[in-house]
N, CA, C, O and CB atoms as a CASP TS submission, in Angstrom:
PFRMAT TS
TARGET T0000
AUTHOR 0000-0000-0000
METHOD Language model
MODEL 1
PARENT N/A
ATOM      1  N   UNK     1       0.840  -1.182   0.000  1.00  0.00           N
ATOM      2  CA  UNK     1       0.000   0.000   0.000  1.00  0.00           C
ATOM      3  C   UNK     1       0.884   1.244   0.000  1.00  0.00           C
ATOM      4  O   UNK     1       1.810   1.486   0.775  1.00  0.00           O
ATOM      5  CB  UNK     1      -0.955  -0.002   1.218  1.00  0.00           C
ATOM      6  N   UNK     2       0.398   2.047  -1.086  1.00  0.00           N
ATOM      7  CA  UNK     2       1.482   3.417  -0.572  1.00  0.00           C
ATOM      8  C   UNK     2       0.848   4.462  -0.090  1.00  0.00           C
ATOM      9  O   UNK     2      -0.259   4.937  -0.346  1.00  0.00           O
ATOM     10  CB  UNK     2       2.369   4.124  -1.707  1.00  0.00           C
ATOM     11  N   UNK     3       1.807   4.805   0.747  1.00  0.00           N
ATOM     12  CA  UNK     3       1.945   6.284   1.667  1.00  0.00           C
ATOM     13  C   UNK     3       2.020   7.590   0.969  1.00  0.00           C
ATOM     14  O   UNK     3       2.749   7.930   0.037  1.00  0.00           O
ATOM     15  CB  UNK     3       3.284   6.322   2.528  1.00  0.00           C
ATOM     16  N   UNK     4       1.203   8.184   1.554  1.00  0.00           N
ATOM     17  CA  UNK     4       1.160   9.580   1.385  1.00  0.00           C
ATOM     18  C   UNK     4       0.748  10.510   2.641  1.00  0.00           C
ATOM     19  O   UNK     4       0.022  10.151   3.568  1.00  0.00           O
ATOM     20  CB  UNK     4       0.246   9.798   0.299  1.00  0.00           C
ATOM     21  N   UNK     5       1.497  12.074   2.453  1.00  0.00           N
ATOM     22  CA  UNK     5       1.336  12.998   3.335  1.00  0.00           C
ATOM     23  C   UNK     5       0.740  13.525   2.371  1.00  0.00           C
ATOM     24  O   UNK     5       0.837  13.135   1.208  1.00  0.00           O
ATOM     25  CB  UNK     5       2.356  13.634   4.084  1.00  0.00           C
ATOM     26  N   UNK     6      -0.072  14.650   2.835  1.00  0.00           N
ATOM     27  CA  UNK     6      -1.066  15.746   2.345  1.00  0.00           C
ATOM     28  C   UNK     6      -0.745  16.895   3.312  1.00  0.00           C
ATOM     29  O   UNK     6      -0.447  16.790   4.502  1.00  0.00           O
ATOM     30  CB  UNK     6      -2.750  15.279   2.413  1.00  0.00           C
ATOM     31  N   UNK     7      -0.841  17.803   2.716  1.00  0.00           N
ATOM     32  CA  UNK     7      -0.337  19.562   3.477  1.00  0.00           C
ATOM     33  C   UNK     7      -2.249  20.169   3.396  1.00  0.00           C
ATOM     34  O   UNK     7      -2.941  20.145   2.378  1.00  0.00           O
ATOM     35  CB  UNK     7       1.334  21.057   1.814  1.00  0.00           C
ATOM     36  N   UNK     8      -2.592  20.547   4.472  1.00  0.00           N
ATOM     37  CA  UNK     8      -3.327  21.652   4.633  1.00  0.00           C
ATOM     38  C   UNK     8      -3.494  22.792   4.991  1.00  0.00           C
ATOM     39  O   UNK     8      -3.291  23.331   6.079  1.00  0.00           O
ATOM     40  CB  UNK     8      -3.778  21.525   4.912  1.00  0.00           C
ATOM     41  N   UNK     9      -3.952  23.245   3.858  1.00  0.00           N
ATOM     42  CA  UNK     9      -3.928  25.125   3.854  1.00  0.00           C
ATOM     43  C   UNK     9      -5.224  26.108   4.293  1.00  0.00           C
ATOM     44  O   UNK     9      -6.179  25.927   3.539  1.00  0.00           O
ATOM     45  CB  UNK     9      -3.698  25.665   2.182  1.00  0.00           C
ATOM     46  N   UNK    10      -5.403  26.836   5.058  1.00  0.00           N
ATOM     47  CA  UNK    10      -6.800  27.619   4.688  1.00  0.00           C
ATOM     48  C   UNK    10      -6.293  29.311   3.188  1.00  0.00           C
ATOM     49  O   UNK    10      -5.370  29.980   2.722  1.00  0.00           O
ATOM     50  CB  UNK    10      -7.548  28.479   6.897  1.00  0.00           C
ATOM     51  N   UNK    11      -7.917  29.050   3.148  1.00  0.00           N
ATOM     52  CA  UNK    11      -7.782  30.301   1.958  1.00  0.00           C
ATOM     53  C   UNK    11      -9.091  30.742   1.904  1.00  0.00           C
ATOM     54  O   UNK    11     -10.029  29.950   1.990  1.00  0.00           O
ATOM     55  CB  UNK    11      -7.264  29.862   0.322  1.00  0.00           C
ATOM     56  N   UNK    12      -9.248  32.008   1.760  1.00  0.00           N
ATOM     57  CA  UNK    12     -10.549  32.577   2.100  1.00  0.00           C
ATOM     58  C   UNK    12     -11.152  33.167   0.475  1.00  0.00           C
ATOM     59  O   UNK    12     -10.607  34.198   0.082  1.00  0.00           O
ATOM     60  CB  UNK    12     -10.305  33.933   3.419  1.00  0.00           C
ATOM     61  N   UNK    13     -11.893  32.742  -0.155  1.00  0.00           N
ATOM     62  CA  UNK    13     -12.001  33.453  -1.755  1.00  0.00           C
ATOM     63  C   UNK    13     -13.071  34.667  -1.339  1.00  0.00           C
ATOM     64  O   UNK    13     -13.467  34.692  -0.174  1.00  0.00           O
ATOM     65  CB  UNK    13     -12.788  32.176  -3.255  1.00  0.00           C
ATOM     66  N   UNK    14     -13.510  35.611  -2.227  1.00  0.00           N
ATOM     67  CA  UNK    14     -14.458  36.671  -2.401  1.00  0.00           C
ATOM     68  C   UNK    14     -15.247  36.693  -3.680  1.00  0.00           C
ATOM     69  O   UNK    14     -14.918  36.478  -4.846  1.00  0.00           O
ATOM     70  CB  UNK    14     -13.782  37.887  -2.284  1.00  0.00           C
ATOM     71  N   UNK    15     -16.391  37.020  -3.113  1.00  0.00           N
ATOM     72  CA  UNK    15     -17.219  37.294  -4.564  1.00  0.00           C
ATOM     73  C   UNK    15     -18.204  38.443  -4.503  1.00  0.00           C
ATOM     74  O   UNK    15     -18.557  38.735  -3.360  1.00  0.00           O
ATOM     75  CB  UNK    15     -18.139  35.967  -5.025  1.00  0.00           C
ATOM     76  N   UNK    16     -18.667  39.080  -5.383  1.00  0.00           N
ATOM     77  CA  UNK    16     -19.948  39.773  -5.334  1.00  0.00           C
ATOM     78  C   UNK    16     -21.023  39.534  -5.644  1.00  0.00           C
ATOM     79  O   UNK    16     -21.992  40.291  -5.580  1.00  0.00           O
ATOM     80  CB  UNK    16     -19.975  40.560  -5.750  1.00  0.00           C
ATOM     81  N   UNK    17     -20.978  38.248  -6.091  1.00  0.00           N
ATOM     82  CA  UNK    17     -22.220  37.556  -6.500  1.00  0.00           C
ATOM     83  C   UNK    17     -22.659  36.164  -5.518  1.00  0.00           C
ATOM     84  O   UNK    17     -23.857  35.911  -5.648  1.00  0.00           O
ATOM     85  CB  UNK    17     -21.958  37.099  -8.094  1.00  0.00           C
ATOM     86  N   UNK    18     -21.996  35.305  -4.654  1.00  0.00           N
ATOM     87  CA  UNK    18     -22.398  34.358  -4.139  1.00  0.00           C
ATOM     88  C   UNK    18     -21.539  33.531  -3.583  1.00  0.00           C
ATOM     89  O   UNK    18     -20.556  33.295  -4.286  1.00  0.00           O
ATOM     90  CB  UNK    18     -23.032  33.880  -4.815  1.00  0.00           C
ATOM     91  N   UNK    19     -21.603  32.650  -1.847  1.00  0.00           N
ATOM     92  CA  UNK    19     -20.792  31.828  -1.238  1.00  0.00           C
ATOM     93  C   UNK    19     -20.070  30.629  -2.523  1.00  0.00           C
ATOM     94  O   UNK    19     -18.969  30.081  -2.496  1.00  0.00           O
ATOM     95  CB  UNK    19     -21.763  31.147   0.023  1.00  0.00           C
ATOM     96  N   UNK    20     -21.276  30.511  -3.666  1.00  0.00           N
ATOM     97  CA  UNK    20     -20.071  29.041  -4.255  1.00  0.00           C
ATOM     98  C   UNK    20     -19.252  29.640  -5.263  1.00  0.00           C
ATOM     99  O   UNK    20     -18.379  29.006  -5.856  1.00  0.00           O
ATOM    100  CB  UNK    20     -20.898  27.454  -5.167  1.00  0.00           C
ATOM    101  N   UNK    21     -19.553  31.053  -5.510  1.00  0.00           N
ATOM    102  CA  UNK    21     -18.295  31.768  -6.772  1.00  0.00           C
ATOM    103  C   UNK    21     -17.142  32.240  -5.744  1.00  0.00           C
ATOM    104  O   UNK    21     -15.994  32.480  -6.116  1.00  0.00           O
ATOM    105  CB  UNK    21     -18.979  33.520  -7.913  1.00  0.00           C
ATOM    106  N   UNK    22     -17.502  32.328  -4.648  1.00  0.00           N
ATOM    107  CA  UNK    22     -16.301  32.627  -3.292  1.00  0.00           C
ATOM    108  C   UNK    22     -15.511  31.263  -3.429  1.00  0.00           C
ATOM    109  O   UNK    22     -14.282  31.275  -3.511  1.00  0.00           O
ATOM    110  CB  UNK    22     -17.101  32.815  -1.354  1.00  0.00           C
ATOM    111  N   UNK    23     -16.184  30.172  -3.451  1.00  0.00           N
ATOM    112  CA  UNK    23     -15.181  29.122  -2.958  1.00  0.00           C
ATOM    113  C   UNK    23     -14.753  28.670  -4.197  1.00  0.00           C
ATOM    114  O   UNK    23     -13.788  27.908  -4.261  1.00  0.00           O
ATOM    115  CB  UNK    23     -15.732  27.923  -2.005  1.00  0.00           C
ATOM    116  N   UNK    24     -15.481  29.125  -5.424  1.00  0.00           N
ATOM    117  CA  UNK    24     -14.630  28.621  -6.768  1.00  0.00           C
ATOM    118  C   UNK    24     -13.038  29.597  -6.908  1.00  0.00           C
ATOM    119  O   UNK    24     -11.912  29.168  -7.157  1.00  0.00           O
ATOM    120  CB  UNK    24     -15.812  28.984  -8.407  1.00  0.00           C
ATOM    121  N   UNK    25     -13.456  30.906  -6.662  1.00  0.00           N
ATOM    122  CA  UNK    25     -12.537  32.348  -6.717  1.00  0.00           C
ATOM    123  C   UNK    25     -11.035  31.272  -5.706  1.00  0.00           C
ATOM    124  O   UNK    25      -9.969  30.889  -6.187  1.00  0.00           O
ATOM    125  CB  UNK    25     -13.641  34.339  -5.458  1.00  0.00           C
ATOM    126  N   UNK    26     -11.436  31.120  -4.588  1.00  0.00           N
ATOM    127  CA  UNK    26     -10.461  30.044  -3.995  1.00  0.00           C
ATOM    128  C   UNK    26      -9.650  29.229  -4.233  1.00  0.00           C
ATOM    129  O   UNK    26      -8.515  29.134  -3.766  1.00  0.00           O
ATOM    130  CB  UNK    26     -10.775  29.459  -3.575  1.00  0.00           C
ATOM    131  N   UNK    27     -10.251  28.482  -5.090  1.00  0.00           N
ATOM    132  CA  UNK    27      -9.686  26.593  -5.657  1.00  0.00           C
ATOM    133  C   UNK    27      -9.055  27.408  -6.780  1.00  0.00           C
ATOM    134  O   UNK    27      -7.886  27.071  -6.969  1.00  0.00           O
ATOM    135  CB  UNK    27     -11.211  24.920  -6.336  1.00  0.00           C
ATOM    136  N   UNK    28      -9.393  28.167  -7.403  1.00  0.00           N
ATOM    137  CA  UNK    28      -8.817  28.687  -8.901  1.00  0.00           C
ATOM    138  C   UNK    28      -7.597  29.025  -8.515  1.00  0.00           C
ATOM    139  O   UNK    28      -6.677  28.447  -9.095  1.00  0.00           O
ATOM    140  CB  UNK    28      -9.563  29.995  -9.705  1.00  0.00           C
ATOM    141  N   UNK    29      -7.199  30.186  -7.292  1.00  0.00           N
ATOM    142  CA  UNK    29      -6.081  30.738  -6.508  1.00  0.00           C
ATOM    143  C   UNK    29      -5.184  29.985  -6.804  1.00  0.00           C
ATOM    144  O   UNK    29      -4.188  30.202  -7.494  1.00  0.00           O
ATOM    145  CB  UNK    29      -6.179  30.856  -5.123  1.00  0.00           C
ATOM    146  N   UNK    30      -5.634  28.734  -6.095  1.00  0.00           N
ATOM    147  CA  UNK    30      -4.519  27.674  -4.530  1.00  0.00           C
ATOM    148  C   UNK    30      -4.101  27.147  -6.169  1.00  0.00           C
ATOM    149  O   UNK    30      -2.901  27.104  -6.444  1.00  0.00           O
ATOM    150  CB  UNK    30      -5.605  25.911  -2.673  1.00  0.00           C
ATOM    151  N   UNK    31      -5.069  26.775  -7.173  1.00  0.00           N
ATOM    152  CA  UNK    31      -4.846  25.962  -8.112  1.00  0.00           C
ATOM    153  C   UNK    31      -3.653  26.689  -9.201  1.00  0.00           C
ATOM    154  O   UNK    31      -3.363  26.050 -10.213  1.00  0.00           O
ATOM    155  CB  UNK    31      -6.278  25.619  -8.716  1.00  0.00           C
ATOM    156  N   UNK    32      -3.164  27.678  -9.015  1.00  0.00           N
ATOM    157  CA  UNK    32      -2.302  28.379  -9.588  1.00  0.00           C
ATOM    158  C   UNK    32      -0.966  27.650  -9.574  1.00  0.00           C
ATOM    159  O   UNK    32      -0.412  27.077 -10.512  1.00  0.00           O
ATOM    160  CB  UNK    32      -2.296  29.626  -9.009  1.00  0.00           C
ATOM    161  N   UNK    33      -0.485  27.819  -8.068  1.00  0.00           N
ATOM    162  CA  UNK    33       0.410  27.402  -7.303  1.00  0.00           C
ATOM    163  C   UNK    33       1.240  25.958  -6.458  1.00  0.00           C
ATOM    164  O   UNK    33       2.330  25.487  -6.131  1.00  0.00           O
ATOM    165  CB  UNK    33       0.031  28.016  -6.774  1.00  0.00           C
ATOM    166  N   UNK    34      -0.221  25.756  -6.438  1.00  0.00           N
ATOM    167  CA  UNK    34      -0.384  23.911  -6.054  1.00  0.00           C
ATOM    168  C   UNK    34      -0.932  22.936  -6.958  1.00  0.00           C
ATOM    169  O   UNK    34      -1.860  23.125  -7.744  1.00  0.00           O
ATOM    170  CB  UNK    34      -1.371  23.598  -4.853  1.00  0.00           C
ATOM    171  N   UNK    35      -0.132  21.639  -6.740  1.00  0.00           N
ATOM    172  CA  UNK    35      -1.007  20.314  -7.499  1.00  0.00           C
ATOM    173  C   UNK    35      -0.949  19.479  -7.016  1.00  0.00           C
ATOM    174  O   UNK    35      -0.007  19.039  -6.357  1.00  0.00           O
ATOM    175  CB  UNK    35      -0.793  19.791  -8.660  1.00  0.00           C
ATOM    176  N   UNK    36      -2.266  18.903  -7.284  1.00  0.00           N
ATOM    177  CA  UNK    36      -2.540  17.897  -7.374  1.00  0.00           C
ATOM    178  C   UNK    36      -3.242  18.166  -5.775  1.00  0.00           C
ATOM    179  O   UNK    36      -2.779  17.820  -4.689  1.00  0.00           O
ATOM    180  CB  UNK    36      -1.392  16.889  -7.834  1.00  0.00           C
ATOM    181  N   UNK    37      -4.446  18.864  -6.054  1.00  0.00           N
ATOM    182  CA  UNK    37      -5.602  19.153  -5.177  1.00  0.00           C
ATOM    183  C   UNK    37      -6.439  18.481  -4.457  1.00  0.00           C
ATOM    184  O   UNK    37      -7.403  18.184  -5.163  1.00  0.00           O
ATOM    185  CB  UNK    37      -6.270  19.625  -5.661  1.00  0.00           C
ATOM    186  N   UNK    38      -6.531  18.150  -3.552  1.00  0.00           N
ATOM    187  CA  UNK    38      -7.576  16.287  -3.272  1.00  0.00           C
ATOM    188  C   UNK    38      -8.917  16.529  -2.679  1.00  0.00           C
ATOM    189  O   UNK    38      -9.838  15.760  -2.957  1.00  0.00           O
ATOM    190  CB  UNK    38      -6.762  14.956  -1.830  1.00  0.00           C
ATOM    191  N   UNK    39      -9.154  17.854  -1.635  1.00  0.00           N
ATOM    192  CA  UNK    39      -9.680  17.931  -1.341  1.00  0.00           C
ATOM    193  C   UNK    39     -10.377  19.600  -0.389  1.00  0.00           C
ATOM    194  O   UNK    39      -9.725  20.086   0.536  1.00  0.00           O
ATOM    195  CB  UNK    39      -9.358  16.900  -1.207  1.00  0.00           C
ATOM    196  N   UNK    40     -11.735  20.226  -0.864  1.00  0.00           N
ATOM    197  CA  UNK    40     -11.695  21.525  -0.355  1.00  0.00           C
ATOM    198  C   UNK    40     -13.341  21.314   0.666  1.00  0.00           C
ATOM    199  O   UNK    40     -14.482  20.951   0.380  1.00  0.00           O
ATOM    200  CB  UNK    40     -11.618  22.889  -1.859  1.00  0.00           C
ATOM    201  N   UNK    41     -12.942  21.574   1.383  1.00  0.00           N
ATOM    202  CA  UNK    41     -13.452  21.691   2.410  1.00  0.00           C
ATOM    203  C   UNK    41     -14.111  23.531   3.159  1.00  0.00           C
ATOM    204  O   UNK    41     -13.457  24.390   3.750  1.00  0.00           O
ATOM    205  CB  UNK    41     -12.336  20.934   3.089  1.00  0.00           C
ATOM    206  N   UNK    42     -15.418  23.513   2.823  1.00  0.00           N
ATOM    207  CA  UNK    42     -15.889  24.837   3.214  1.00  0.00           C
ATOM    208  C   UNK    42     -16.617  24.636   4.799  1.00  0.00           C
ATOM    209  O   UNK    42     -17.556  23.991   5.265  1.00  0.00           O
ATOM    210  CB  UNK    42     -17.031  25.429   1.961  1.00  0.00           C
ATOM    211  N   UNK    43     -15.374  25.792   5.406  1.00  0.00           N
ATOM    212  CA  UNK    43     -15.823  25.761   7.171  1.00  0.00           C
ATOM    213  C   UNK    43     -15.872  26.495   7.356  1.00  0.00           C
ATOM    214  O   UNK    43     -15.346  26.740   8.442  1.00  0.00           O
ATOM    215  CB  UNK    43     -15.294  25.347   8.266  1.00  0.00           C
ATOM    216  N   UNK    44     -16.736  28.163   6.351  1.00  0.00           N
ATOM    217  CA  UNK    44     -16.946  29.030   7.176  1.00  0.00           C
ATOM    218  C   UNK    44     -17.514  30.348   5.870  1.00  0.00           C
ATOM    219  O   UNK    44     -16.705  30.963   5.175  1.00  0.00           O
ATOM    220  CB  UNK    44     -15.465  29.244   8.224  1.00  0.00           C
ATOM    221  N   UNK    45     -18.739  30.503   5.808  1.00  0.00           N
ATOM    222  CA  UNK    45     -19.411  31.399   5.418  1.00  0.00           C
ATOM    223  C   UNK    45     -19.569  32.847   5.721  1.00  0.00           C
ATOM    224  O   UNK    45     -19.676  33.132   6.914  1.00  0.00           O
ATOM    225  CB  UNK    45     -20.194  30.971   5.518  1.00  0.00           C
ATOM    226  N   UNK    46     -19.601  33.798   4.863  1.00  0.00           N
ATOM    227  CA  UNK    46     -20.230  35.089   5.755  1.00  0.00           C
ATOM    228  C   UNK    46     -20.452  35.914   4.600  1.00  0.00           C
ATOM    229  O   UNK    46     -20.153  35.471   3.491  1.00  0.00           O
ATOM    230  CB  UNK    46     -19.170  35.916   7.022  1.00  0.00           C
ATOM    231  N   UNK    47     -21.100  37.431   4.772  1.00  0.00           N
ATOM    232  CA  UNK    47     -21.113  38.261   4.063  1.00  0.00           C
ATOM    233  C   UNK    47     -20.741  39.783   4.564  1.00  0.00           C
ATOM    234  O   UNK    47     -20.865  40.430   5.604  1.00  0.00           O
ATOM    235  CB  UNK    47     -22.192  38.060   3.582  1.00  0.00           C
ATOM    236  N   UNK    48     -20.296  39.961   3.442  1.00  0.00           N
ATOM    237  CA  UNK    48     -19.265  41.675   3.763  1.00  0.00           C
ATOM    238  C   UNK    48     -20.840  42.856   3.657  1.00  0.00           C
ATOM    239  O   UNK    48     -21.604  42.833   2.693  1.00  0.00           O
ATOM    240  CB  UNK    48     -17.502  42.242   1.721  1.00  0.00           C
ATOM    241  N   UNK    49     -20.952  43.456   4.440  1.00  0.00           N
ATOM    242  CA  UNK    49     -22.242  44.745   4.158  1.00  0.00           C
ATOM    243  C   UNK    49     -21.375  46.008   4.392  1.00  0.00           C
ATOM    244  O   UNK    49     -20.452  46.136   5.195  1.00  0.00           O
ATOM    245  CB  UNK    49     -23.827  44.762   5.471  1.00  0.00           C
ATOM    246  N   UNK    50     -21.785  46.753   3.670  1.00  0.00           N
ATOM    247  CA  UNK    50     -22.112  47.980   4.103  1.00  0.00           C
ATOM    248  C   UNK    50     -23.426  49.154   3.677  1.00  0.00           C
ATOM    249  O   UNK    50     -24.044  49.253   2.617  1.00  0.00           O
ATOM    250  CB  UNK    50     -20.987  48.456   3.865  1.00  0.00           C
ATOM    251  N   UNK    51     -23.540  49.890   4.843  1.00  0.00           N
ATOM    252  CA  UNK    51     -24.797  50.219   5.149  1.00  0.00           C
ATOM    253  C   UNK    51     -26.240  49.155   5.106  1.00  0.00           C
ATOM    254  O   UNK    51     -27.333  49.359   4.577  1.00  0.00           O
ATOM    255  CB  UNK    51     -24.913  51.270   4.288  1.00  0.00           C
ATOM    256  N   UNK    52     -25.847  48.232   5.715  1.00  0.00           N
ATOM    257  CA  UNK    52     -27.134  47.488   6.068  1.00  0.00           C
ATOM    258  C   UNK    52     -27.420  46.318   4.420  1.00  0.00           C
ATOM    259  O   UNK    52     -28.413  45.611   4.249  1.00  0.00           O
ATOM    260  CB  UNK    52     -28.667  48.995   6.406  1.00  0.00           C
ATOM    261  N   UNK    53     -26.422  46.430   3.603  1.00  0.00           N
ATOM    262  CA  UNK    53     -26.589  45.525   2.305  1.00  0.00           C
ATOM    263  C   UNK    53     -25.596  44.751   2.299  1.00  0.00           C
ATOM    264  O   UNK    53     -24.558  45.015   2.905  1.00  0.00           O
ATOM    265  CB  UNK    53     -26.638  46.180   0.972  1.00  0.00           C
ATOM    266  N   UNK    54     -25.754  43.836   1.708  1.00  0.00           N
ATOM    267  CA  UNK    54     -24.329  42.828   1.055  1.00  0.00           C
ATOM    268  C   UNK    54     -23.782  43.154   0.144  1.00  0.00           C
ATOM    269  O   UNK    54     -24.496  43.414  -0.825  1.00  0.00           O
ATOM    270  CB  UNK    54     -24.474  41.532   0.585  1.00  0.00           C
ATOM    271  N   UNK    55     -22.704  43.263   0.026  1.00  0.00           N
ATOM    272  CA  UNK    55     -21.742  43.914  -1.214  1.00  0.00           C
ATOM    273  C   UNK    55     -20.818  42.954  -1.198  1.00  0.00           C
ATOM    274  O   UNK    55     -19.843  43.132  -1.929  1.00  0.00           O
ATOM    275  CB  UNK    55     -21.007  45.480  -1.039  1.00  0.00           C
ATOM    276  N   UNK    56     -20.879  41.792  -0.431  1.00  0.00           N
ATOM    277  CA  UNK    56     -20.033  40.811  -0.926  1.00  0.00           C
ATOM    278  C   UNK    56     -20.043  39.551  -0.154  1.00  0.00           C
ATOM    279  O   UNK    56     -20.320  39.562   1.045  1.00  0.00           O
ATOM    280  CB  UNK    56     -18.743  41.313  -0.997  1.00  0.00           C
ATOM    281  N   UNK    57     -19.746  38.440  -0.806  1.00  0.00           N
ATOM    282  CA  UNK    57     -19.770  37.023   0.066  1.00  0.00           C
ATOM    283  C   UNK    57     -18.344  36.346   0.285  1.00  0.00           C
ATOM    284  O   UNK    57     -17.602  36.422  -0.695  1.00  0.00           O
ATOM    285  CB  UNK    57     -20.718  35.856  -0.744  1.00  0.00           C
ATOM    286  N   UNK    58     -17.818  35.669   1.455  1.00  0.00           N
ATOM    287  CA  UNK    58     -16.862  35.361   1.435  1.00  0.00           C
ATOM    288  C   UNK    58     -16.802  34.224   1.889  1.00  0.00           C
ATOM    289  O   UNK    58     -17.613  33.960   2.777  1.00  0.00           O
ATOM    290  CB  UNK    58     -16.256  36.055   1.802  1.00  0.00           C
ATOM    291  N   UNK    59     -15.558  32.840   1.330  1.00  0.00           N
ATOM    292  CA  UNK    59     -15.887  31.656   1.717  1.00  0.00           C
ATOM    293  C   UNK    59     -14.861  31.094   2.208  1.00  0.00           C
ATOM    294  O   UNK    59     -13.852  30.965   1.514  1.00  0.00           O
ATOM    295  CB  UNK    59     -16.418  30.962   0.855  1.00  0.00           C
ATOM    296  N   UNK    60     -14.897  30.772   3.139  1.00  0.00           N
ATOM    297  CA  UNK    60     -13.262  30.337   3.988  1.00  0.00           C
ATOM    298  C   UNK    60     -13.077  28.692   3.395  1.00  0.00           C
ATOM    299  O   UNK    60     -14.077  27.975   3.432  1.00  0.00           O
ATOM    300  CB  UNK    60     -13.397  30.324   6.310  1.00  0.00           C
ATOM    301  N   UNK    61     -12.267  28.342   3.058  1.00  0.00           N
ATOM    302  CA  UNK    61     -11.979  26.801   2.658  1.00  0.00           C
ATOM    303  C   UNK    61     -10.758  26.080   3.548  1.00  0.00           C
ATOM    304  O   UNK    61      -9.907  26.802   4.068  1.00  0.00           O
ATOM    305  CB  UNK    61     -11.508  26.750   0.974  1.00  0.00           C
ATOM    306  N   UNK    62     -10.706  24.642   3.702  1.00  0.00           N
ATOM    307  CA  UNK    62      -9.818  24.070   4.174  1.00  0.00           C
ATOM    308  C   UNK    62      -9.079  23.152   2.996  1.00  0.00           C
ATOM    309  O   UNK    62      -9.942  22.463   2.451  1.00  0.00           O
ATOM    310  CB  UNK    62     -10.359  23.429   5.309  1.00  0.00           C
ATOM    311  N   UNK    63      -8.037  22.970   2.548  1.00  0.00           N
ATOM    312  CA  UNK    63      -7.691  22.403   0.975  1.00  0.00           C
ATOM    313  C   UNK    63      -6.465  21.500   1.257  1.00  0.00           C
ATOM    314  O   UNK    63      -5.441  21.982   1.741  1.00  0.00           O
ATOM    315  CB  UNK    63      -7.236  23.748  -0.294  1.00  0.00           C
ATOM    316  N   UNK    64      -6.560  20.391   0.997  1.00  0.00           N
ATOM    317  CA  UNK    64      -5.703  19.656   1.192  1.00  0.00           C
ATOM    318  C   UNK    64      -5.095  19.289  -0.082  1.00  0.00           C
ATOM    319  O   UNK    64      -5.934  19.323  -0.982  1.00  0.00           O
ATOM    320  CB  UNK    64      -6.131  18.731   1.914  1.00  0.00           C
ATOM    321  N   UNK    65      -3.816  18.918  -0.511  1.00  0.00           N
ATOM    322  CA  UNK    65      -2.651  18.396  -1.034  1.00  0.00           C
ATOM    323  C   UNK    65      -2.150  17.635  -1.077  1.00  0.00           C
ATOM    324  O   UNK    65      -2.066  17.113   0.035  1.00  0.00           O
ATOM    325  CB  UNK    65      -2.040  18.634  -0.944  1.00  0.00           C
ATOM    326  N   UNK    66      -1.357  16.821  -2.255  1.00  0.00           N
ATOM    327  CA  UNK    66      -0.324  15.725  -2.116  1.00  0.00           C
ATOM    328  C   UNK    66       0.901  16.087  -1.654  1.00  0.00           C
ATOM    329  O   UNK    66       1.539  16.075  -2.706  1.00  0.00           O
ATOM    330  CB  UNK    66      -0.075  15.085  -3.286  1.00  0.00           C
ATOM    331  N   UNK    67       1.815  16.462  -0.640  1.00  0.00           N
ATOM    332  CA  UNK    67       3.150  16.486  -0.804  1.00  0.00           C
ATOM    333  C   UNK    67       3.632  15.214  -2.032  1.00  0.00           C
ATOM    334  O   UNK    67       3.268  14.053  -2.218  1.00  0.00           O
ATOM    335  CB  UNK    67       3.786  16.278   0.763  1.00  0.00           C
ATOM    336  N   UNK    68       4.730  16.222  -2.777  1.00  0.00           N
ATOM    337  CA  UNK    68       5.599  14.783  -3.444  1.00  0.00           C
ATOM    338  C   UNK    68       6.917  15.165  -2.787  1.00  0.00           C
ATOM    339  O   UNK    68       7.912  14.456  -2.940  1.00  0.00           O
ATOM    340  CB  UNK    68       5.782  14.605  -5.477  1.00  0.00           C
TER
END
């Protein structure tokens, strides 16, 4: 059986339109830089207001990795 380590990162994406274009804005990021992606994990929702409106959604992710 083979072994593997995996690295986990948090990363927070933004959108002005909605929590799942926040967590796509995210994976696109990490996906720049990192490979071979295994797994994203959303643990934490919210929205940005000002004056009493939403002007933006933000999606915190947990993203795990292959170390090679």
């Amino acid at each position: 059986m083979e072994k593997s380590v995996y690295k986990l990162i948090e990363v927070v994406g933004f959108s002005e339109t909605s929590w799942e274009d926040a967590a796509k804005v995210a994976v696109a990021a990490v996906d720049k830089s990192v490979r071979d992606i295994r797994v994203a994990e959303v643990v934490k929702m919210d929205m940005r207001l000002e004056d009493n409106r939403i002007v933006g959604y933000r999606t915190k992710l947990k993203v795990s990795f292959k170390l090679e």
